[in-house]
N, C-alpha and C positions, 0 to 999 in steps of 0.2 A: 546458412538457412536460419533465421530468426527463429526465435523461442514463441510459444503459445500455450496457452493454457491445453491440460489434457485433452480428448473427446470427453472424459465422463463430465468434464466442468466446462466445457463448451455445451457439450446437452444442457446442462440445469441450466444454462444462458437462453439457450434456443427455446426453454421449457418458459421461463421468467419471461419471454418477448410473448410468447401464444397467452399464457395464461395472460398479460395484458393487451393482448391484441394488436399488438404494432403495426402498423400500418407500413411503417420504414423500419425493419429492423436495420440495426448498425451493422450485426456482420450477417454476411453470405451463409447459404444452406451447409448444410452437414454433410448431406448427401448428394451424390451425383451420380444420375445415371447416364451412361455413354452408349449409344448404340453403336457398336460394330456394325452391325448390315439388320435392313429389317428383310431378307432374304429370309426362308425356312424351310427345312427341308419335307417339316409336316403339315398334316392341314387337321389342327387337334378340333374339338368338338366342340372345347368352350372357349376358345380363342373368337375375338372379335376383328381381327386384320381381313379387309373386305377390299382390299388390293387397290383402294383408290389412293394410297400413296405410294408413288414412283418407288420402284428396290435400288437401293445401291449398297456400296461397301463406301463407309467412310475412309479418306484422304488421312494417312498418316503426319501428315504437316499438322492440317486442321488437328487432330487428335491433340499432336504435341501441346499449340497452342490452346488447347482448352484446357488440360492440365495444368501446362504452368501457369495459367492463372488460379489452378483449384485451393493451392495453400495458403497465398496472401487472399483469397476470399473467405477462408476459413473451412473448406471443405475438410473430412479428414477419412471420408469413404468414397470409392469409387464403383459402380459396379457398373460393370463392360455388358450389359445388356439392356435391352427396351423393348422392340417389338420383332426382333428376329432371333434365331440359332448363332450365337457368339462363333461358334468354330469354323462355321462357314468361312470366317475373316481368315485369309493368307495369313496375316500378320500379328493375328490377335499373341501370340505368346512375347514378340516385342512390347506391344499395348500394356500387358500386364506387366512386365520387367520398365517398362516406364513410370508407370503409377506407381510400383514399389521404389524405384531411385528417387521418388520423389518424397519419398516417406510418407504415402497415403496409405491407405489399406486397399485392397484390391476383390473384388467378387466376380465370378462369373457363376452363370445360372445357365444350364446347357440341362435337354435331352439326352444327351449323352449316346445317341447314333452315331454321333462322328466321331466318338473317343476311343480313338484308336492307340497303340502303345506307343507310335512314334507323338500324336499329339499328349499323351498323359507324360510322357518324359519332357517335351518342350513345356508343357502346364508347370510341372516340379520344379523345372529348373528356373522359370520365369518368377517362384518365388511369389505363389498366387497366395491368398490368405485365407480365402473361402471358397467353395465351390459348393452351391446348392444343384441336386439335383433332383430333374422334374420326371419323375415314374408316376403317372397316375394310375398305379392298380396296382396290385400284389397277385394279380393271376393275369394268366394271359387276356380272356376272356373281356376283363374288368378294362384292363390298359388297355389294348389294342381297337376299343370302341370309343376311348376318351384318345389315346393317341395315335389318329389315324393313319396311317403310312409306317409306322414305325415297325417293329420283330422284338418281341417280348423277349425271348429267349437272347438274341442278341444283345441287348440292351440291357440287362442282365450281366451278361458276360463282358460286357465292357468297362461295365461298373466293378467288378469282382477282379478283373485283371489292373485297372487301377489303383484299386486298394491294394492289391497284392503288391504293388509296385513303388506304392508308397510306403507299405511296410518294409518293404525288403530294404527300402533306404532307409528306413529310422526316421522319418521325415514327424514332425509336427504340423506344419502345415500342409495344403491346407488343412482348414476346420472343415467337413465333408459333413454338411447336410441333407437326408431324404426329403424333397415333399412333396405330398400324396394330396392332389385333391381328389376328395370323393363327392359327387352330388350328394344333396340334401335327401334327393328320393331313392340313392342304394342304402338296404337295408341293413349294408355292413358297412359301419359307420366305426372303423377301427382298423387300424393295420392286423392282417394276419400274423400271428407270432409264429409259425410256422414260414413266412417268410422274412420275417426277421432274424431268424434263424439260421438262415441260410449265408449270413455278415459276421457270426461267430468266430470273432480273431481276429477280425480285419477293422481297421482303423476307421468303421462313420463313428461319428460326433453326434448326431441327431437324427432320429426318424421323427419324422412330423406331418400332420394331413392336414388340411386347409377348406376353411368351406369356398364356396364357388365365388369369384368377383362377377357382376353383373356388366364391366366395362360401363358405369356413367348410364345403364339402364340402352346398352346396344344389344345385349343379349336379353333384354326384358321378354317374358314370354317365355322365352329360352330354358333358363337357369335359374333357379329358386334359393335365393338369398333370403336371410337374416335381415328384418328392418327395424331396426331399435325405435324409441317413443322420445329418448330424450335428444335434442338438437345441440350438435357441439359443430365448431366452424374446422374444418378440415387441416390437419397439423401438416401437409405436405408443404402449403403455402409459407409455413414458419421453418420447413426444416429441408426441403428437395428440391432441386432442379433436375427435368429429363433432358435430357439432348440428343436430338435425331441423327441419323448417319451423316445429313448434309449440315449438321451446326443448328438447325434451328430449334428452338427452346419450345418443346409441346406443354401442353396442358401439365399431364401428371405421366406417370408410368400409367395409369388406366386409360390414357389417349392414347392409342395404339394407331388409328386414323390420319393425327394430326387433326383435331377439327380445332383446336386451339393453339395458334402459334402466339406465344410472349418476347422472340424476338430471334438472332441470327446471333451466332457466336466464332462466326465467318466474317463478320463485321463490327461485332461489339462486343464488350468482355461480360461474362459473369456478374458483376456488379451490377452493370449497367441496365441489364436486364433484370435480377433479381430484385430492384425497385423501380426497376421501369411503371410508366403510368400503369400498364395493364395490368403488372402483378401488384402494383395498391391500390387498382379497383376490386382486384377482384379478395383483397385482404378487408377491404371495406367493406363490400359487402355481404362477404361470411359472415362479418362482425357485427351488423346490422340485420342479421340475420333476412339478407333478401338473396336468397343463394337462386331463385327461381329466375332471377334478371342473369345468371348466369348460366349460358345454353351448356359448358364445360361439365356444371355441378347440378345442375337441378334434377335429373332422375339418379343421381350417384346413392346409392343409399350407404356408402361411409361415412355420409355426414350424421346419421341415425347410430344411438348407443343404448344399449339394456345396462341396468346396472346400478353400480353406486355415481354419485354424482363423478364428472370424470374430474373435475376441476381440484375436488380432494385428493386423487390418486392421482395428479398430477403433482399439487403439492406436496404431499405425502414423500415422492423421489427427491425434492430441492432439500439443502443441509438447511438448520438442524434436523428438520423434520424427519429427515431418511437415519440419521443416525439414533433419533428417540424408538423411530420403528423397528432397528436393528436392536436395539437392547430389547424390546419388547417382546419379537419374533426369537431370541433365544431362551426368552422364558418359557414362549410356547412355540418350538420347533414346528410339531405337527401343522400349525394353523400357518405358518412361513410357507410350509412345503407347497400348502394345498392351493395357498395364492399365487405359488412361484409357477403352480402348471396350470392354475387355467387364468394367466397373466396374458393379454393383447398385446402383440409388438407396433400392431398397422392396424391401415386399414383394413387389412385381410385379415380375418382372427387365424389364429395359427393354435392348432391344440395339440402339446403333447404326447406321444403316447406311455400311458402309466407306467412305473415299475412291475 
């Protein structure tokens, strides 16, 4: 297996191609998302899937061959979800143990309804790296109206016998993250520490709550998002590829529909598609700021930022810049701490919850 620069100096690459806008970046996304099946076993409240694309479980051949293309594209993450329940997939714990022999990093994002102790031991053993999981509510009440079909109490206990299962192995991985979206209009805009409480001993890595994605403005009316003032061209284009259960290359992870297909990976490879003509139209024209000529982008309000200029805190992370910051942020710990939590990973802002 050929040698590569790290992920964190593949990012400042991927960071140096956005902040100049490349139309053709030289290498491939960071990211990859894989659908195992857009099948689900719930119908949650602020999900946008309107059943107008076909269910299926992706072809284990296809899978192999999108992977092995994922390292010499320069991929160096994988997450096994898009627009369905990953455990649904027979096979997903193979899936994962393939992305890991291939020395990628590996995610799955699950409900965690179907995590059961025979699937948390095949998870463990498949040598996953992350596992976010999706509870939106800290009380019955809360959850069981955002996720509907689900058993609070259940879902719970699935989660608790997991972790108990990874402790009892000593295990480091995965990294086990909470996230919690909560609407904009509940007034408890906070995880309950009283149910956080209830993980005392047990191995999460992160509680976190999310404000609502708007899906590209499908749930507009719906769901009350965040609309920033300043226009920045969308960083998925420089950094993500999605991949639907049948190979073909959607919009973003917020196409959940498919209303933008960039091409078949049943047919063509990764490359070929990540500069294919349509993804440097549509790299052009973020950059040209005519994101309205694009039916994908034009009610998305990710494109929209409150804040400091982002173009600063982009550079800000590339060397030297990042290492003058680090001297600086030791001089004043406190003002590091307080960027370090209410820092944006994505599109979706993601807020900590405080110490």
């Amino acid at each position: 297996m050929a040698k590569r620069l790290s992920k964190k100096w593949a990012n400042y690459r991927r960071r140096y191609h956005y902040l100049r806008r490349t139309v053709e970046p030289p290498n491939g996304p960071l990211y990859l998302n894989v659908e195992p099946t857009n099948a689900c076993n719930l119908k949650c409240y602020h999900c946008s899937i309107d059943g107008s694309r076909k269910r299926g479980m992706m072809d284990l051949e296809l899978f192999r061959r999108v992977i092995d293309q994922a390292w010499d594209a320069g991929v160096y993450e994988v997450a096994l979800f898009l627009g369905g329940e990953p455990l649904l997939h027979k096979r997903l714990p193979e899936m994962i143990s393939y992305v890991h022999d291939k020395g990628l990093e590996s995610r799955v994002y699950t409900n965690a309804c179907l995590l059961t102790r025979e699937r948390s031991e095949e998870i463990l053993d498949a040598g996953l790296d992350f596992l976010g999981v999706s509870i939106d509510g800290d009380n019955r009440e809360e959850y069981e109206a955002m996720r509907v079909g689900a058993d609070f109490d259940e879902v719970v206990a699935n989660i608790m016998a997991f972790l108990e299962l990874k402790k009892e192995r000593g295990q480091d991985r995965p990294y086990v993250s909470f996230q919690m979206i909560k609407l904009k209009e509940n007034p408890r805009q906070f995880i309950d520490p009283a149910f956080i409480a209830r993980f005392d001993g047990l191995p999460v890595d992160e509680f976190s709550f999310r404000n609502p994605h708007d899906w590209r403005g499908e749930k507009e009316g719906e769901i009350s998002v965040d609309t920033g003032e300043r226009y920045y061209p969308c960083q998925v284009f420089w950094s993500a590829m999605s991949v639907a259960w049948d190979g073909r290359v959607v919009g973003c992870s917020a196409d959940l529909n498919g209303r933008q297909i960039f091409g078949d990976l049943s047919r063509e490879t990764i490359m070929d598609v990540w500069n294919g003509e349509e993804m440097k139209r549509h790299r052009r024209l973020l950059k040209e700021r005519r994101y309205e000529e694009l039916p994908l982008c034009a009610s998305c309000h990710a494109l929209w930022y409150n804040g400091k200029d982002m173009r600063l805190s982009l550079l800000s992370q590339l060397p030297p810049f990042e290492q003058l910051r680090a001297f600086v942020y030791r001089l004043n710990p406190k003002k590091w701490r307080q960027e370090r939590e209410s820092r944006s990973p994505g599109a979706i802002r993601s807020r900590k919850q405080p110490d």
